[in-house]
C-alpha positions as CSV (number, residue, x, y, z in Angstrom):
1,X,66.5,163.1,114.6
2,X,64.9,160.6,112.5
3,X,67.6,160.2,110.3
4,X,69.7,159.8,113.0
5,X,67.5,156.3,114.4
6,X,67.6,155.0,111.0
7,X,72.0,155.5,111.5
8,X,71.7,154.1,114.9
9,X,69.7,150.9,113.4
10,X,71.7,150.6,110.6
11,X,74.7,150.7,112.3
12,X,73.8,148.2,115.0
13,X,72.4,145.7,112.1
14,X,75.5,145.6,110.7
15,X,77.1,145.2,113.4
16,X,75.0,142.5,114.5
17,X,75.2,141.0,111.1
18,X,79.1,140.9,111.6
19,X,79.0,139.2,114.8
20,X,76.6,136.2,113.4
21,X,78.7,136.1,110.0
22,X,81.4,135.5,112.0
23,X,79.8,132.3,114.5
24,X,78.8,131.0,111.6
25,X,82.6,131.0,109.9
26,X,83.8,129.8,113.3
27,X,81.3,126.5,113.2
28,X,82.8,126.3,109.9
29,X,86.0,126.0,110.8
30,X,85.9,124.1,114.2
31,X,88.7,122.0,113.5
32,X,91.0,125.2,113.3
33,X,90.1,126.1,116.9
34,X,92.6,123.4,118.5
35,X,95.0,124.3,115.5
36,X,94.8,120.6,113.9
37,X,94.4,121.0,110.1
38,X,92.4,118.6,107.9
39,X,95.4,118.4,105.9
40,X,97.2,117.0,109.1
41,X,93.9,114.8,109.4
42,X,94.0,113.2,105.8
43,X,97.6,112.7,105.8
44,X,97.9,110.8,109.5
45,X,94.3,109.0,108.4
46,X,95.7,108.0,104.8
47,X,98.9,106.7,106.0
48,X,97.4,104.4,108.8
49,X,94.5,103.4,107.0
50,X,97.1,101.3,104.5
51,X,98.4,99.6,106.8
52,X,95.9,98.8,109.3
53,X,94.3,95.5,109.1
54,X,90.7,96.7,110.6
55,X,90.2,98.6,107.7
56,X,92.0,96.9,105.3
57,X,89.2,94.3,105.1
58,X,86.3,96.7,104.4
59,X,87.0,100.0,102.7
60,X,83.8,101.7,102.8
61,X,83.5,104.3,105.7
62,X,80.7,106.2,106.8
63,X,80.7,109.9,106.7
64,X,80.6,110.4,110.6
65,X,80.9,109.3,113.9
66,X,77.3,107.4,114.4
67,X,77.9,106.1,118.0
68,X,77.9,108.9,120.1
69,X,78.5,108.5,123.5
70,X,78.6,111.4,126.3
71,X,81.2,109.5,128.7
72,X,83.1,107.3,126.4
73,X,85.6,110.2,125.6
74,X,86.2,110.6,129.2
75,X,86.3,107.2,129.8
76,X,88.9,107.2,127.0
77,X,91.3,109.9,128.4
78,X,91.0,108.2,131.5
79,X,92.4,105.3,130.2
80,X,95.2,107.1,128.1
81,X,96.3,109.8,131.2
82,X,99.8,108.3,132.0
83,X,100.7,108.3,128.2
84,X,99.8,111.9,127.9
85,X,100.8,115.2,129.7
86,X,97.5,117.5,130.8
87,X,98.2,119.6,128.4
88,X,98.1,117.2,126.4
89,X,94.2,115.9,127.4
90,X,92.9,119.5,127.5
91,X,94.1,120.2,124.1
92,X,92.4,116.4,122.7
93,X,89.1,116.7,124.8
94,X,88.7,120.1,122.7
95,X,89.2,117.5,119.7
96,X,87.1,114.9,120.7
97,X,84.3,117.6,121.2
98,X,85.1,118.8,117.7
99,X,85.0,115.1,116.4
100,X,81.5,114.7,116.5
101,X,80.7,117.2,114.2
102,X,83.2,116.2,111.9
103,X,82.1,114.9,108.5
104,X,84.7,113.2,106.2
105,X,85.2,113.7,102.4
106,X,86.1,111.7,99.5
107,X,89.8,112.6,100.4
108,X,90.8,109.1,102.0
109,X,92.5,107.3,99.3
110,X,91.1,104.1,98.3
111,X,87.8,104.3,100.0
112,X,84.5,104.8,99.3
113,X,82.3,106.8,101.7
114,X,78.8,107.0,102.4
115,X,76.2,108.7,103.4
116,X,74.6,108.3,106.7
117,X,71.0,108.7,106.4
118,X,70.7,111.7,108.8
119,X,66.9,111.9,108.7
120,X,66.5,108.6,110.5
121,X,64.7,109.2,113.5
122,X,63.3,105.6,115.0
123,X,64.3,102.0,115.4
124,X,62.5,101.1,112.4
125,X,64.3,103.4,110.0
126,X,67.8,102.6,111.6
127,X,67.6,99.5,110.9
128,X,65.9,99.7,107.2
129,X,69.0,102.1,106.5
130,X,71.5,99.6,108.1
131,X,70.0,96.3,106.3
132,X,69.9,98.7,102.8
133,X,74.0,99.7,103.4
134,X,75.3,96.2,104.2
135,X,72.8,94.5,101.5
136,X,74.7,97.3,98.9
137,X,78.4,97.4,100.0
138,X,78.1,94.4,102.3
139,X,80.5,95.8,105.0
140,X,80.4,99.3,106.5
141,X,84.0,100.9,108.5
142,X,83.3,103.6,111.2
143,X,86.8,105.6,111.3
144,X,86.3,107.9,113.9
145,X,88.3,111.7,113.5
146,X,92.4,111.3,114.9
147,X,92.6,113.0,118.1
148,X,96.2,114.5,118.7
149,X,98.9,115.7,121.2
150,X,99.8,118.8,121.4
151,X,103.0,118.2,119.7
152,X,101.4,116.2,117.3
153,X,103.8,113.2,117.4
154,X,100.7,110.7,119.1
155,X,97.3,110.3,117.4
156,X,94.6,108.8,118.6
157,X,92.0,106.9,116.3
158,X,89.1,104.6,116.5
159,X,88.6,102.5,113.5
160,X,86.0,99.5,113.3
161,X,83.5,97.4,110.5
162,X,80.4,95.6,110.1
163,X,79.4,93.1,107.9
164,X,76.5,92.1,109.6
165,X,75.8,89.7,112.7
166,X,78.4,88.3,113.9
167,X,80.5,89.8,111.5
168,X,82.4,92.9,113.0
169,X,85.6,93.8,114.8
170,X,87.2,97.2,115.9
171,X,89.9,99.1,118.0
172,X,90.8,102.4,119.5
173,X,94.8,102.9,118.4
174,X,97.3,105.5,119.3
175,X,100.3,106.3,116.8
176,X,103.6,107.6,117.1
177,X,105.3,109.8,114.8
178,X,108.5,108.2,113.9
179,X,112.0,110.4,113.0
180,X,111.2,109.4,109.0
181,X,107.4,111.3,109.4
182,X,105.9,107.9,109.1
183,X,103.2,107.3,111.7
184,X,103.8,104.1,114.0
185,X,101.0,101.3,115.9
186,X,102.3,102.5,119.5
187,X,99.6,101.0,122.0
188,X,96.5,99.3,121.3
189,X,93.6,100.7,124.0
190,X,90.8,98.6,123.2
191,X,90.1,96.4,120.6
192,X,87.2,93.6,120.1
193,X,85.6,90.9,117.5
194,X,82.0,89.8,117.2
């Protein structure tokens, strides 16, 4: 009878074990859940990033999206609805959600990307980190993670800099997929200069 407990509680730790080695692959691998790859990512990001002029003036990007805002990628859908099918905005809110845990690595050719300071936790420190970065690298890019259809022929990106006050422009952009694979500007949603 004993031994049999110990079999039970074995069994159901492993079992248990399983189950949390497996949410912790899952967070892991977020971006797999709505099917879009990071290859997919890096490509579409590489190609634009050439040939966009927000982020041709300052190449150095931060590792992650630092403005997070709980209705701004509603607000953003609603803007974009008659462009895309609901299929189509189901399938990108999934993305948008996955976006801010997104982190990006040193595979975006011809930047440099750094570090956000993710122990900051007041106004004081914020600003210290911010004044540090732009008195290094004197200009900082925010490239958000693409956010795309179903089909994967439109992308949706936000891409903006700072170079300090006064000093700073940014867009939210969706591309096209042309017949020759090359991604297209298609429709500018937003896009503003300080």
């Amino acid at each position: 009878m004993k031994y049999r407990n110990l079999h039970i509680l074995l069994f159901l730790f492993i079992i248990l074990s399983c189950n949390k080695s497996k949410n912790i692959e899952t967070k892991k691998t977020s971006i797999v859940k709505s099917g879009i790859s990071e290859q997919l990512i890096y490509d579409f990001t590489n190609q634009i990033l050439s040939e966009n002029g927000t982020s041709e003036f300052c190449k150095n990007i931060i590792d992650r999206k630092i403005f997070i805002a709980p209705n701004a990628d509603s607000l953003l859908l609603e803007k974009i609805k008659s462009d895309f099918s609901k299929d189509d905005l189901n399938f990108m809110k999934i993305q948008f959600n996955e976006g801010n845990k997104f982190v990006w690595k040193n595979n975006l050719r011809d930047r440099r990307i750094i570090k956000l300071d993710t122990t900051i936790d007041n106004e004081n420190k914020a600003k210290e980190f911010w004044d540090k970065t732009l008195d290094k690298y004197h200009c900082i890019s925010s490239v958000g993670m693409p956010v795309f259809n179903k089909e994967r022929n439109l992308a949706i990106i936000e891409i903006s800099y700072n170079c300090g006050l006064l000093c700073a422009s940014g867009g939210t952009f969706i591309y096209k997929l042309e017949k020759n694979k090359k991604w297209k500007l298609y429709k500018t949603i937003n896009s503003w200069v300080s």
